[in-house]
N, C-alpha and C positions, 0 to 999 in steps of 0.2 A: 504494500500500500504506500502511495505517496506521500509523505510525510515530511514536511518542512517546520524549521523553527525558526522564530525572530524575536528578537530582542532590543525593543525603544528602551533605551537606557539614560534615563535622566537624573538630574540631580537630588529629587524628592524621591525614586519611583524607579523602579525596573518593570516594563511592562513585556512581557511572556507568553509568548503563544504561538502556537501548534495549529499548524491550519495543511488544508488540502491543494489540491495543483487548481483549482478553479478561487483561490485563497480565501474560503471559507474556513473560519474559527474553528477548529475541533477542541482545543482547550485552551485556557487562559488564566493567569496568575498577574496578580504585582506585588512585587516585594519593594520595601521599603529600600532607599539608598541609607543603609550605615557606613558599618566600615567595609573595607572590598571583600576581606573573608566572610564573612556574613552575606553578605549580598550575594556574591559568588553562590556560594555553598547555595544560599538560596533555590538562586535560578536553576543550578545544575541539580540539584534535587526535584524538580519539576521536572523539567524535562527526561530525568531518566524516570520518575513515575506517572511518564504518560508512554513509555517504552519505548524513548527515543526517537531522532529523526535523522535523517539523510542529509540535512546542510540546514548551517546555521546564519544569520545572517545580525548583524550589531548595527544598529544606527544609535552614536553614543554623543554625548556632550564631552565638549574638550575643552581645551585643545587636543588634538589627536599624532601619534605620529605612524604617519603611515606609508612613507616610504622603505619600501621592503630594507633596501640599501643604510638605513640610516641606525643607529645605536638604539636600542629603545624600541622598535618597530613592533605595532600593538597596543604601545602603553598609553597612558594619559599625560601629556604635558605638565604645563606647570598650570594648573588649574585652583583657583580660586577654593574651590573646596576642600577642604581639612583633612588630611590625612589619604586624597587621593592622585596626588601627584607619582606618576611612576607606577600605577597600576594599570596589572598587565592582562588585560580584558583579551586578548586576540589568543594568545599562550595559553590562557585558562580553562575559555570555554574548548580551544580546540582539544585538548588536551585530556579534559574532562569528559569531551562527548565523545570523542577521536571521529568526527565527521568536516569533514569541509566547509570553513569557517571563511568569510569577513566581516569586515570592521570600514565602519566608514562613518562620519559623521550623523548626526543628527539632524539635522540641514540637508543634506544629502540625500537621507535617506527620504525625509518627508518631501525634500523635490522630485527625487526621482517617482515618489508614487503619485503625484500631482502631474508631474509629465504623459507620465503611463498613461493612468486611469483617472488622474482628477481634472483639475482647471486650463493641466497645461496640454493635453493631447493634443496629436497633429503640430503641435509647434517643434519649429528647429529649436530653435534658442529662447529658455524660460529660464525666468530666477523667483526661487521660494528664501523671507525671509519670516523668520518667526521671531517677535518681539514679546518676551512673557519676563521669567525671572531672570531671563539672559536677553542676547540678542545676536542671531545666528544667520546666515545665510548662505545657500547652494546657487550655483550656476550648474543649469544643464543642458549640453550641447548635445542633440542627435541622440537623447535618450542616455546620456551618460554625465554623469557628474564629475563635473570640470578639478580635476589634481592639478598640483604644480609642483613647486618645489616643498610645500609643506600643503595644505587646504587652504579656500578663503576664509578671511576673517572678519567678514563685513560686517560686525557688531564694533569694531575696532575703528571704523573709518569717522574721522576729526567730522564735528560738524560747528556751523557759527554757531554762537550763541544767540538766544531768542532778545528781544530787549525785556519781555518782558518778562523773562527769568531770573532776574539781578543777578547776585552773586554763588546762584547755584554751584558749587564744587564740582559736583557729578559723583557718583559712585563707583566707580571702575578702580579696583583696587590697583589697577598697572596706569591708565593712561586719565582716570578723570573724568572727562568730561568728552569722552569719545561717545557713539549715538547709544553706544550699551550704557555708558556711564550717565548717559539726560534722558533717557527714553523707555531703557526694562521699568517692570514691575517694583524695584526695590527704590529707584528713585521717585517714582511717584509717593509710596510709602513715605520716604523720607520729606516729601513737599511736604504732602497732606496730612500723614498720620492716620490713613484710610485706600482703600482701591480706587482706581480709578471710577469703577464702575457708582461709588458714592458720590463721587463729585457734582456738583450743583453744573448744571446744562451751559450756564455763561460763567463758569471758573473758566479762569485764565491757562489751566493746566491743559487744557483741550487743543486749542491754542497752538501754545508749546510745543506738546506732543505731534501735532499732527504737520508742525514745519518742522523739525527733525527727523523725522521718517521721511518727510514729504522729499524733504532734503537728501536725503541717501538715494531716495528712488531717481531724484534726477542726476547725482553723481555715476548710478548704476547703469541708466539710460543712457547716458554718454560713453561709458564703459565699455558696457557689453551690450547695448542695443536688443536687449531680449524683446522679445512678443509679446512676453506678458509679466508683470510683476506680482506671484502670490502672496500675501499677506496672509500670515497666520500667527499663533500665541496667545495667551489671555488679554495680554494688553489688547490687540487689532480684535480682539472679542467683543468689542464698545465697539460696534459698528458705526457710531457717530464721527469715529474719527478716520472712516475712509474720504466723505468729502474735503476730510481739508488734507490730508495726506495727496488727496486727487490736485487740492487747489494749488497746495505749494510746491508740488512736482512742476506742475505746467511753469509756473510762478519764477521756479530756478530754471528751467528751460529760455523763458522769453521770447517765447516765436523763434531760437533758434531750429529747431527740429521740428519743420512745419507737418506735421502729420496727424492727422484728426485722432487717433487716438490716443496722442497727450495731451488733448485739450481738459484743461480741469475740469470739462462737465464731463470727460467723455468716461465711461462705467467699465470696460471692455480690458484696459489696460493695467489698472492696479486693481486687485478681484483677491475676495476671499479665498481659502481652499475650497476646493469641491469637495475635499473626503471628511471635510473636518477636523476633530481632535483623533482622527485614525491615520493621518497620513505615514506618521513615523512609525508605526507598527505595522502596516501595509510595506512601505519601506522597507524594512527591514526583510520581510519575507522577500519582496522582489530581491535583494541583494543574496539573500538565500538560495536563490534561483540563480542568481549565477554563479556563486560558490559551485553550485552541481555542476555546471555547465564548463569550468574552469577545474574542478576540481577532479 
């Protein structure tokens, strides 16, 4: 019997599941992120009492190192999170299940199943960014998610400051006040003392948020020229704030890239997921699918 496993591997949350070649759910787990032994043992105790699968597949939160060639390859970078810098997720699970394993970002993963089967089908070149307790994004070319010399870091990329964000510091324990550091989930916390989703309809934080994002989307437009920009995360979960995401993209453009679908009315070009909060665990199984295929 066909039998794949995937693994959306986040920083709260290991999400776990066993599905079929038509990537229907046959079983499903989440384990809590503690420490990596714990978690580990977790996951790989599921998966061997649903009797194991044929390839696994990891869409993880990083940094990640995944150049076969490079020291480390597998592990977790130097990540923000306590005690999991240098855990070796690709080693582990392989190792554990002895079945044909990758590892690829979580970004990655939730674009490639966005490209496949969600928002981004039929398109040559899509980019999925998900803005929640992080800020992560995938470029995917021709159905394949774009590697380089390490992954992108588009959570990472400098943005202006709003004016009417005064002296915001930004959160980003490395860089500040990069779009992770003014825009995840944790700095809005730190404005407000509350989610976004609390905030009063004319706070200023809406605002803010949505020329930051808006801002990266036209950085990324000139970049890489994708077809579509997916939005996804709890934060882009306040769907109030795709029109002004829509409006400051155009806004940082300026009629330079005359093309009707960057017109800040226009709906077609920065778009929710289609698969929803399943893309990174759909993801994962597709990467699963090619672990077989490769492996």
């Amino acid at each position: 019997m066909y039998r794949i496993g995937g693994i959306e591997a986040g920083g709260t949350k290991f999400v776990c599941v066993v599905a079929n070649q038509a990537h229907e759910i046959l079983a499903e787990t989440v384990v809590p992120t503690t420490t990596p032994a714990e978690t580990f043992g977790a996951a790989l105790r599921f998966f061997r009492e649903q009797g194991g699968v044929q390839a696994l597949g990891i869409a993880s939160f990083g940094p990640l190192v995944l150049d076969p060639e490079a020291p480390g390859y597998g592990t977790i970078g130097r990540t923000p999170k306590a005690g999991w810098t240098g855990a070796d997720l690709l080693g582990t699970f392989q190792a554990g299940l002895g079945v044909p394993t990758v590892l690829d970002t979580d970004v990655n993963g939730a674009g490639l199943a966005e490209a496949r089967l969600g928002a981004g089908q039929g398109l040559d070149v899509m980019a999925y960014l998900t803005v929640g307790t992080g800020v992560g994004g995938g470029l995917i070319i021709d159905g394949r998610p774009v590697h380089g010399l390490t992954h992108p870091e588009m959570g990472h990329v400098r943005v202006h400051r709003h004016p009417l964000d005064g002296d915001f510091a930004g959160v980003c324990p490395f860089h500040g006040d990069c779009l992770e550091g003014m825009a995840a989930g944790p700095s809005v916390m730190k404005r407000l003392g509350h989610p976004l989703s609390e905030a009063a309809p004319d706070h200023p934080i809406w605002t803010i948020l949505g020329d930051y994002i808006g801002q990266f989307c036209t950085t990324l437009t000139l970049v890489a020229s994708p077809r579509r920009i997916v939005l996804g995360g709890g934060v882009m979960g306040n769907t109030a704030l795709f029109p002004l995401v829509r409006s400051a993209c155009a806004k940082g453009l300026a009629n330079y890239v005359p093309h009707p679908k960057l017109a800040a009315t226009a709906t077609d070009y920065i778009v929710p997921p289609g698969l929803g909060d399943r893309a990174g665990a759909i993801g994962a199984l597709l990467l699963a699918e090619g672990a077989m295929r490769t492996g």
